[in-house]
N, C-alpha and C positions, 0 to 999 in steps of 0.2 A: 504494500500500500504506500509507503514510504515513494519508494521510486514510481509510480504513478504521482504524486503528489509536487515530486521534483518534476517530471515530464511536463505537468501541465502547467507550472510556476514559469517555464524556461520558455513554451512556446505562447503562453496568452499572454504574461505580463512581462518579459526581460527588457522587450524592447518597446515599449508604450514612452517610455522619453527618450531616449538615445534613438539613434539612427537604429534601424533594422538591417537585416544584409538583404542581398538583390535579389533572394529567391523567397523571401518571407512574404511576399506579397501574391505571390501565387500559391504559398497555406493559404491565407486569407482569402482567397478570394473562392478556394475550392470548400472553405468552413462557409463561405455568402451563401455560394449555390445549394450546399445542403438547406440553409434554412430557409432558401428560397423553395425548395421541391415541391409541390402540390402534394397537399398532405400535412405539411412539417407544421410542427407549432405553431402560434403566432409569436415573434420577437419583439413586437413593433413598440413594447411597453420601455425598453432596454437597452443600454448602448453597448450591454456583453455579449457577449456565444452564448447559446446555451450549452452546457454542458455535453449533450449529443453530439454537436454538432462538432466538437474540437477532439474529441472522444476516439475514434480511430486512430490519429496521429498520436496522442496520449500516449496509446496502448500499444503502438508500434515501436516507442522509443523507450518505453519503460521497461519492455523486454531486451533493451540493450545495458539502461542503466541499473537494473533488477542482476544481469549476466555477471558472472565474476572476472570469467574470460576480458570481456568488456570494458569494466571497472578498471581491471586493470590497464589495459591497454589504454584508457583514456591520458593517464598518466604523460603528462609531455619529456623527451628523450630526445639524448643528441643524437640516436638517431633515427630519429622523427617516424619511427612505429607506430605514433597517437593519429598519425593521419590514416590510418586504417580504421580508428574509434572514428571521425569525422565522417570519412567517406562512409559509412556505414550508417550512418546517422542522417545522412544526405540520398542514399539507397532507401532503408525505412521509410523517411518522409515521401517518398518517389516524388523529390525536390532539385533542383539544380541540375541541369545538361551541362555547365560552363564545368571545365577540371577545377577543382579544390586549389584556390591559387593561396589562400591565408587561412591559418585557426582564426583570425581576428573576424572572421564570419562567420563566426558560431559565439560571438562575445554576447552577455559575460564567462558563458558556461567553462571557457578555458582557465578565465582565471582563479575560477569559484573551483577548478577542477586543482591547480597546481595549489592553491592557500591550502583545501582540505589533505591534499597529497602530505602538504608540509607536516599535517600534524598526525599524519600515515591513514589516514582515511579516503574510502574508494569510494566511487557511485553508490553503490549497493550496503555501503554501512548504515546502519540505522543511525548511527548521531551525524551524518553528516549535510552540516549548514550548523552546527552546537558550537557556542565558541569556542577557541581553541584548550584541550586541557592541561595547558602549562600555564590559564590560567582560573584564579578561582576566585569568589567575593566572599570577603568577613562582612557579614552584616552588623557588627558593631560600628564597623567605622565611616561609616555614613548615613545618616537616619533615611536618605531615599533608597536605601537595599543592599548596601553596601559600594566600597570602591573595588575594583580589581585589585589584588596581590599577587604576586609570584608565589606559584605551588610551592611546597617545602618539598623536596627528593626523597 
């Protein structure tokens, strides 16, 4: 559940203020025509998806970042094996003709991949997005919940 919950965090909202990359707009538009189908819901209350509608692709890439194989490989390496997590991620979506020219088209998801890397966490970990655990709060020492301290070893 976890990595469905990342899935759909990465493609509905990562890029709602930042630039998107060049093939996010043909998701989008393939998520319109679902909720355009004769039949489908009514949306017209709403300026989100609904749920169904983003739901396939969800479920296509969750079972990459669910994979351990995966997980791992997302991991960025000099040399550059994580472009196999990418293009694979770009296959699932059945997104992007143009070749994989930058990771920086799949941003944030690279960076949020090497921060959790740093504190040895994969896609598929259940704590990962938890802040990092080298660190921790004493709630003594600040009445709004504590401040951060450095763990003791």
């Amino acid at each position: 559940m976890r990595a469905y919950e990342i899935a759909s965090g990465y493609l509905q909202y990562s890029w709602r203020i930042d630039s998107h990359p060049l093939w996010y707009p043909d998701l989008v538009e393939r998520w319109h025509e679902r909720v355009r189908m004769p039949g489908a819901v009514s949306t017209r209350t709403t300026w989100q998806f609904p749920g169904w509608a983003v739901h396939p692709e969800c479920t296509a890439i969750t079972a990459i970042f669910a994979s351990p194989y995966w997980a791992a490989l997302a991991i960025p390496a000099s040399d550059r094996r994580h472009r196999l997590f990418y293009q694979r991620l770009l296959a699932q979506l059945e997104v992007g003709d143009a070749p994989l020219q930058t990771m920086r088209t799949f941003d944030p998801l690279p960076r949020d991949i090497q921060e959790q890397a740093r504190w040895g966490r994969l896609l598929n970990d259940p704590d990962w997005g938890a802040p990092s655990p080298a660190v921790d709060t004493d709630p003594a020492c600040a009445p709004h919940g504590g401040a951060p301290i450095a763990a003791v070893p």
